[in-house]
Structure formats: C-alpha cells, structure tokens
N, CA, C and O atoms as CSV, one atom per row, in Angstrom:
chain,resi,resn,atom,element,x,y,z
A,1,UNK,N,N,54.138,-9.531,22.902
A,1,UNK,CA,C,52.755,-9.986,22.976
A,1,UNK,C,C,51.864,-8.802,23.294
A,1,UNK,O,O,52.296,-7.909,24.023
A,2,UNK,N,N,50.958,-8.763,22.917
A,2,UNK,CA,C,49.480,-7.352,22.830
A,2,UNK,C,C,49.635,-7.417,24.186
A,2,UNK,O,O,50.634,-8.026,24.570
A,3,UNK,N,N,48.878,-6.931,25.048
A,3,UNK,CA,C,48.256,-6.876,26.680
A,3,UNK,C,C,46.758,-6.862,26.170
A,3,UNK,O,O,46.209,-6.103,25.371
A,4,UNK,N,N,46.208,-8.082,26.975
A,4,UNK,CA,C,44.779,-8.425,26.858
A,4,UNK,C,C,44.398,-8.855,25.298
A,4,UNK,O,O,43.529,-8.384,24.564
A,5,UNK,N,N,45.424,-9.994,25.037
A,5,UNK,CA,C,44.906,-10.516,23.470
A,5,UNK,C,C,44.748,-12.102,24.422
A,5,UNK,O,O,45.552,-12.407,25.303
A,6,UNK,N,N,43.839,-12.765,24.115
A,6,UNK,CA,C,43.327,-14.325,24.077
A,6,UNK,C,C,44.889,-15.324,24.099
A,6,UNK,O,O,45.982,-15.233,23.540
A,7,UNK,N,N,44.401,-16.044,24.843
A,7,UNK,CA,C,44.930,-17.340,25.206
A,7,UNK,C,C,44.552,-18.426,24.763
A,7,UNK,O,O,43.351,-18.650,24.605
A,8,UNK,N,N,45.740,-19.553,24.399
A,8,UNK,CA,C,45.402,-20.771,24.222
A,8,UNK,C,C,45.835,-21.888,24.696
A,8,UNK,O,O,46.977,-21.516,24.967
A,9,UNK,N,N,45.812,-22.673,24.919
A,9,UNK,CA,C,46.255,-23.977,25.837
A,9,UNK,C,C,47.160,-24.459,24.917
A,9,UNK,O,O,46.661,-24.701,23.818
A,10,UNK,N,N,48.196,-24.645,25.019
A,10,UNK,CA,C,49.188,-25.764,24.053
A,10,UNK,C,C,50.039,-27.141,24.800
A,10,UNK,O,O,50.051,-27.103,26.031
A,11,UNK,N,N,50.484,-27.900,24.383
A,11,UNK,CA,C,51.476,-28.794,25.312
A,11,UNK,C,C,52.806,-28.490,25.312
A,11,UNK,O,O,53.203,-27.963,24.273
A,12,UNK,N,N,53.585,-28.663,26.147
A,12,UNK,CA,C,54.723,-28.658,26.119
A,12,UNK,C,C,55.425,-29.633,26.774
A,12,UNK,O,O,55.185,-29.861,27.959
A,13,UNK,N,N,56.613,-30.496,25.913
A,13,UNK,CA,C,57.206,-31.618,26.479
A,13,UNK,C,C,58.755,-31.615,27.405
A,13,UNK,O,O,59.824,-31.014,27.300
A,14,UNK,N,N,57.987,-32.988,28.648
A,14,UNK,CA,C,58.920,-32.483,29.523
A,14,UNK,C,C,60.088,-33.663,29.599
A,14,UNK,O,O,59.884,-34.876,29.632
A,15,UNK,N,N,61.685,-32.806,29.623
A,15,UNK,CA,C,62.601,-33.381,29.289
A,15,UNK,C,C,63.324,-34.429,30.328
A,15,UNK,O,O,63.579,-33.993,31.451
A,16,UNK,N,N,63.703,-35.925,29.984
A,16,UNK,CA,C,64.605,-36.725,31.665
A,16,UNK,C,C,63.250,-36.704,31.874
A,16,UNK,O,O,63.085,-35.592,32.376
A,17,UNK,N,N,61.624,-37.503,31.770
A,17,UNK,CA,C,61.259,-38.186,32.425
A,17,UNK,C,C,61.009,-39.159,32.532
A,17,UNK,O,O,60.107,-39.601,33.243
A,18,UNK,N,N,61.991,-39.960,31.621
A,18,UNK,CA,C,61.698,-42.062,31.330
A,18,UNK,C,C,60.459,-42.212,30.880
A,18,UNK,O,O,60.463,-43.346,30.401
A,19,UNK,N,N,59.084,-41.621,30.703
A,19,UNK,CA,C,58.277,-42.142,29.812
A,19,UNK,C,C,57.452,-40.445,28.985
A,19,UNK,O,O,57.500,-39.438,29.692
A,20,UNK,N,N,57.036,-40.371,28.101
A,20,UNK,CA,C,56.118,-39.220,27.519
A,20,UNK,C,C,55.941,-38.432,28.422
A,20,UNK,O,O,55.523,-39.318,29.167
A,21,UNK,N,N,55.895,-37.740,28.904
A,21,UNK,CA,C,54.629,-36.218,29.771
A,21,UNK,C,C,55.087,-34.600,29.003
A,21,UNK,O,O,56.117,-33.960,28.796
A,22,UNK,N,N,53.221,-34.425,28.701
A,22,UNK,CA,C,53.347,-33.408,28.320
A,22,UNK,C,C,52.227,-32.764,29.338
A,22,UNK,O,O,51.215,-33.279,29.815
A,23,UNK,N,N,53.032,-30.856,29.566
A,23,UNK,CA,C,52.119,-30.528,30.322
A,23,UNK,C,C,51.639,-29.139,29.487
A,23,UNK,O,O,52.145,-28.667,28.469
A,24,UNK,N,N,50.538,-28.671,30.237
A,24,UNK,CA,C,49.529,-27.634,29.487
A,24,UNK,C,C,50.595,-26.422,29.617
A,24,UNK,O,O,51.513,-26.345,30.434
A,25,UNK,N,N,50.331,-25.725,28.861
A,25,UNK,CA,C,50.541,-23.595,29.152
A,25,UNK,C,C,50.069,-23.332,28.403
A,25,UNK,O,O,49.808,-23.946,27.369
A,26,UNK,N,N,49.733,-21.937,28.856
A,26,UNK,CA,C,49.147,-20.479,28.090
A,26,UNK,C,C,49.657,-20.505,26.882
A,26,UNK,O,O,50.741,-21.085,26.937
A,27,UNK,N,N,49.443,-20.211,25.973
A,27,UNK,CA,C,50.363,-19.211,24.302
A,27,UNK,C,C,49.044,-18.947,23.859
A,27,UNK,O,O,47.923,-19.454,23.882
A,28,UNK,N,N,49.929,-17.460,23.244
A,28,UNK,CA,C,49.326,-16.278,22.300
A,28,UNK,C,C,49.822,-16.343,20.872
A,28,UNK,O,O,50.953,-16.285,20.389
A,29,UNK,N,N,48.562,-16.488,20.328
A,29,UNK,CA,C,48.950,-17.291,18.265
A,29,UNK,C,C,49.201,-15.601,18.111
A,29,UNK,O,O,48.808,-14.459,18.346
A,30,UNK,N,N,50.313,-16.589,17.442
A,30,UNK,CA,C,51.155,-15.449,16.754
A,30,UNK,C,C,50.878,-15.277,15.366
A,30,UNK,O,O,51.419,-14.449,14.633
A,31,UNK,N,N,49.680,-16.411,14.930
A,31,UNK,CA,C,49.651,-16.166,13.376
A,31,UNK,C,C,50.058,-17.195,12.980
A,31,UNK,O,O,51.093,-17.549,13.544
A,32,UNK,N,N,49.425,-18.312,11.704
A,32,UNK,CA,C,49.561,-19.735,11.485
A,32,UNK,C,C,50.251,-20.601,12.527
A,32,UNK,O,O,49.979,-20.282,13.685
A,33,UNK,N,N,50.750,-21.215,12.436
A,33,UNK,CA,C,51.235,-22.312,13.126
A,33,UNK,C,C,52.298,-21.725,14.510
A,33,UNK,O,O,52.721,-22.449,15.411
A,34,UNK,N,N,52.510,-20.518,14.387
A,34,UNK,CA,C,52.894,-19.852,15.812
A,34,UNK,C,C,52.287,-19.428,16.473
A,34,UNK,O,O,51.294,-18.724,16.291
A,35,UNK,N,N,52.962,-19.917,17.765
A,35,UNK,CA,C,52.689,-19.205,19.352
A,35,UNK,C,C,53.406,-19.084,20.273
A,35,UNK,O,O,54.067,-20.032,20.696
A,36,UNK,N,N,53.454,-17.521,20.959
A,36,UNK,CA,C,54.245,-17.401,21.857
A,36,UNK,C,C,53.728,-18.113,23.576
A,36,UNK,O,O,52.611,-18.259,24.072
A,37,UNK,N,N,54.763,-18.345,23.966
A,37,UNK,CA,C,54.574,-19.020,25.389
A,37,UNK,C,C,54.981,-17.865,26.607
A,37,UNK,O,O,55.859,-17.115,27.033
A,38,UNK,N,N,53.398,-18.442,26.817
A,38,UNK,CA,C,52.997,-17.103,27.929
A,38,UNK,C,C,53.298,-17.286,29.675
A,38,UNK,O,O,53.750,-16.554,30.556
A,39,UNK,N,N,52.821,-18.558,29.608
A,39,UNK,CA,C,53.197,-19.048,31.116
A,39,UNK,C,C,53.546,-20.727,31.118
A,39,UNK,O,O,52.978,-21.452,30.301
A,40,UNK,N,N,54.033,-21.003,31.605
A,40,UNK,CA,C,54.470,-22.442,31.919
A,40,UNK,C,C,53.775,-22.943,33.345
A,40,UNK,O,O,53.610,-24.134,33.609
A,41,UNK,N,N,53.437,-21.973,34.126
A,41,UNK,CA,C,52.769,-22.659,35.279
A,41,UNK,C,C,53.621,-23.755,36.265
A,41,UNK,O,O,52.981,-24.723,36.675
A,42,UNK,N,N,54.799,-23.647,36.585
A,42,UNK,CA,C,55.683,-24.982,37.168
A,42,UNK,C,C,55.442,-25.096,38.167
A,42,UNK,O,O,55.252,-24.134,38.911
A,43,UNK,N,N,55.357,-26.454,38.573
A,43,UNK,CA,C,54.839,-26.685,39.663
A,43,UNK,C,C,56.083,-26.958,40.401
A,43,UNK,O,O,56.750,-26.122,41.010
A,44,UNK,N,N,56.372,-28.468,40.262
A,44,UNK,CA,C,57.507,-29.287,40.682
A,44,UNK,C,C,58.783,-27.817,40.058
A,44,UNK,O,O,58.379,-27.195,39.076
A,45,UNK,N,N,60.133,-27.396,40.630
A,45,UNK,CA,C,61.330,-26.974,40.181
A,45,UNK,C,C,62.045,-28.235,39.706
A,45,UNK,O,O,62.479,-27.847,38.622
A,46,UNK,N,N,62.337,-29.169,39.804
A,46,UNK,CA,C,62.868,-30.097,38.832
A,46,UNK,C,C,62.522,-30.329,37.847
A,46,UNK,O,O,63.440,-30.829,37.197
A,47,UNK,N,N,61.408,-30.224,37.169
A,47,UNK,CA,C,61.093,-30.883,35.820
A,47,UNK,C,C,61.801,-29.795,34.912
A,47,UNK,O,O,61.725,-28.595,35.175
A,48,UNK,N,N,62.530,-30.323,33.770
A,48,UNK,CA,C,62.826,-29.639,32.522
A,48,UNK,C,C,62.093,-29.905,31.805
A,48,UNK,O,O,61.655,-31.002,31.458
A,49,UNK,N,N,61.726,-28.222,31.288
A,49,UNK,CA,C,60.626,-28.437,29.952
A,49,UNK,C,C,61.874,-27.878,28.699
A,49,UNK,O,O,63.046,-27.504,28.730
A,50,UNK,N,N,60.647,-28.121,27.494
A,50,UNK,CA,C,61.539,-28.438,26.067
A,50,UNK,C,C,61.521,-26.886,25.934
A,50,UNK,O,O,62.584,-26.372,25.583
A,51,UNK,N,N,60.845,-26.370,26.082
A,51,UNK,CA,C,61.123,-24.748,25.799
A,51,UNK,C,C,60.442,-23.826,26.934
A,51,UNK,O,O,59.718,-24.413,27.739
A,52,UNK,N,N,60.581,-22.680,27.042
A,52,UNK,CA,C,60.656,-21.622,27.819
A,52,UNK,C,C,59.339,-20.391,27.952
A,52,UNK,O,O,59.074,-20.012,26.811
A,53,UNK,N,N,58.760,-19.923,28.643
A,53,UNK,CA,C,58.068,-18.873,29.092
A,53,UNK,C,C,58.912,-17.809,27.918
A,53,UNK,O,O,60.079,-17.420,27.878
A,54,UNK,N,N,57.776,-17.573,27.060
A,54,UNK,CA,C,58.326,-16.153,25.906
A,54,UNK,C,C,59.245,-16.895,24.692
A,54,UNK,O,O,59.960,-16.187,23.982
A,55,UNK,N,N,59.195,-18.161,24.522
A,55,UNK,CA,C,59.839,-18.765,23.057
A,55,UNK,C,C,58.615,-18.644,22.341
A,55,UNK,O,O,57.581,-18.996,22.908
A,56,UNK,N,N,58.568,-18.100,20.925
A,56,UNK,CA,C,57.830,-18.677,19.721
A,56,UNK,C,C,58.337,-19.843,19.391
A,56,UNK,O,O,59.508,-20.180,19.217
A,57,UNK,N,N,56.820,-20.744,19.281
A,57,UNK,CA,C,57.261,-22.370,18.721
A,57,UNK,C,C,56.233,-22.727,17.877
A,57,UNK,O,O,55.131,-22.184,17.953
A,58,UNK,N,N,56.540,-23.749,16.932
A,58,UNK,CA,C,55.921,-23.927,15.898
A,58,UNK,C,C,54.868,-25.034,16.846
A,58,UNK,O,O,55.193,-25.422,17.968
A,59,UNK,N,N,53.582,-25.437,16.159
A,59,UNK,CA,C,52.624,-26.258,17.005
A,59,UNK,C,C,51.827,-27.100,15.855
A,59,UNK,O,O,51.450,-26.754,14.735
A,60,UNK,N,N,51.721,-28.263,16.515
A,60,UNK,CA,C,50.775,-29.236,15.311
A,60,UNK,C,C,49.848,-30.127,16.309
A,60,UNK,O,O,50.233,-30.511,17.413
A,61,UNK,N,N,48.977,-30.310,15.929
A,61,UNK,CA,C,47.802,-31.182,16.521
A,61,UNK,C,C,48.755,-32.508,16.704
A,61,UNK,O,O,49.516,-32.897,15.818
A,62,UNK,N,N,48.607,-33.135,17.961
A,62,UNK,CA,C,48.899,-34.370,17.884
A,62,UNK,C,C,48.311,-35.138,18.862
A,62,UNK,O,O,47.797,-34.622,19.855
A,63,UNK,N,N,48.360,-37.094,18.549
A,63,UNK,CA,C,47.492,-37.796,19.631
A,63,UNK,C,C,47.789,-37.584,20.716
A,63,UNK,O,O,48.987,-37.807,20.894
A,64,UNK,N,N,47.253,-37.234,21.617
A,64,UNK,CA,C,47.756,-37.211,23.289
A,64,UNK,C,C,46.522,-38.035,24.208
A,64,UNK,O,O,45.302,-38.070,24.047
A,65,UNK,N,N,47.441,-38.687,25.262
A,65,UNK,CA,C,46.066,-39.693,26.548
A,65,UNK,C,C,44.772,-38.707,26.124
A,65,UNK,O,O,43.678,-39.237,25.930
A,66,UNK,N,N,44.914,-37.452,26.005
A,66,UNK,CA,C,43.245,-36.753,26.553
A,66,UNK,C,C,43.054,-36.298,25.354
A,66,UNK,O,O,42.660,-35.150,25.146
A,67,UNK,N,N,43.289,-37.072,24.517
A,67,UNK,CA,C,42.622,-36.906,22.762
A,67,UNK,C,C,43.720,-36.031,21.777
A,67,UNK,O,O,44.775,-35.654,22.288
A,68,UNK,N,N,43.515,-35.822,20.786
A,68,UNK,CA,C,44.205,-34.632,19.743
A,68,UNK,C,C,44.186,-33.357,20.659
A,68,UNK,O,O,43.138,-32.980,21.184
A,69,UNK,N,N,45.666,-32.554,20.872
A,69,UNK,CA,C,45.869,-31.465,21.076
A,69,UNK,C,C,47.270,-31.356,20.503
A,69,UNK,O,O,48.109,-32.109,20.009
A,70,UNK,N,N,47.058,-29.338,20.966
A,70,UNK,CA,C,47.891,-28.389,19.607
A,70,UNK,C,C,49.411,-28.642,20.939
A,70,UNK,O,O,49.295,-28.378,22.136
A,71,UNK,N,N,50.691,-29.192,20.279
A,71,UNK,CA,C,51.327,-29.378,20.849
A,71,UNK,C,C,53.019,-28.603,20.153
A,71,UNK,O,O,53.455,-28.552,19.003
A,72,UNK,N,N,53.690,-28.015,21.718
A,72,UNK,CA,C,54.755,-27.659,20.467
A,72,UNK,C,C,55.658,-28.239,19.977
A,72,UNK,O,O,55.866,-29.282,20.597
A,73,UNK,N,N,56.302,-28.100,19.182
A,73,UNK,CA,C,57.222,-29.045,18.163
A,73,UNK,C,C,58.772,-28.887,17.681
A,73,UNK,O,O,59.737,-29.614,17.448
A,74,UNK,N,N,58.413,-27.423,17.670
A,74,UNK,CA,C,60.260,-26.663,17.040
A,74,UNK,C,C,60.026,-25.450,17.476
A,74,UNK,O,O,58.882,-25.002,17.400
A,75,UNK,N,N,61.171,-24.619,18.067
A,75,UNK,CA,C,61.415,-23.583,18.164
A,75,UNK,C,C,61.546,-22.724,17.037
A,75,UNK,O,O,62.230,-22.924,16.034
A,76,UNK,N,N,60.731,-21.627,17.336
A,76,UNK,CA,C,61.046,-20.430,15.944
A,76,UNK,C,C,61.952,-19.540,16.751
A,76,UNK,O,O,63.113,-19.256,16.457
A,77,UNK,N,N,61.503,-19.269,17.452
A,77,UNK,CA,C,62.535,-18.199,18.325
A,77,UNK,C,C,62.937,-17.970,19.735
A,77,UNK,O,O,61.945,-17.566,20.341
A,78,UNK,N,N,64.244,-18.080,20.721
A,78,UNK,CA,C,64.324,-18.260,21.814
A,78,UNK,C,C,63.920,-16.888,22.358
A,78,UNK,O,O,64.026,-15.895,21.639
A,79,UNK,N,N,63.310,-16.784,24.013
A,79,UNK,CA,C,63.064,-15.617,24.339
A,79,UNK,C,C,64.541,-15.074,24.866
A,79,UNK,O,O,65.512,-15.698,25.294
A,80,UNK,N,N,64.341,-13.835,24.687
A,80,UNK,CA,C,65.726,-12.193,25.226
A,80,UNK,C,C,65.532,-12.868,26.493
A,80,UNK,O,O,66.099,-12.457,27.505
C-alpha cells in the first residue's frame, strides 16, 4: 500500500454470530473492484472476522440496516 494514499470505509463480515453483523474498516482501492484492508479496528478479541488486516478482497455495493454500502465479498489475496 502507498504511505499517505486515501481511505475508504468497506464492511466486513463477522463469522459465529447467529444473526448478520457487518462491521466498518479502512481499505485502500487497489483499482476496480479491489481493496486492500488497512485496519480492522477490533474491539471485542472474540469476534471472527471473514478476512484479515492486509487481504485484497473483491467488494460490491450491497443492502445493509444503514443503506447500500461497498462490502467485501471474496478474497483476491491473503496477506504474508
């Protein structure tokens, strides 16, 4: 990732919690439909999320409680 390139808010879904929750992080567009994941922000240490701080993941607009947002979907690449 550049140092000092723009941020964007994406969702990321969290795994084992009996109903939907998706929570916010950082990613840096990598260029069409990719973005790398910059921070995850965890609050709680128990929650499993679907992917990781530094995975490229593919992202598509989808319905969420707080309207249409860019959410991720598939892994392009796991982080080193």
């Amino acid at each position: 990732m550049n140092e000092g390139s723009p941020t964007t808010t994406i969702y990321v879904y969290l795994l084992d919690e009996g109903v939907h929750v998706w929570r916010p992080v950082e990613a840096s567009h990598r260029g069409g439909d990719q973005y790398e994941i910059v921070s995850l922000n965890r609050d709680p240490e128990d929650e499993h999320w679907q992917f990781a701080s530094g995975d490229i993941v593919r992202c598509k607009l989808q319905r969420l409680s707080e309207g249409e947002r860019l959410v991720a979907h598939e892994l392009v690449q796991r982080s080193a």
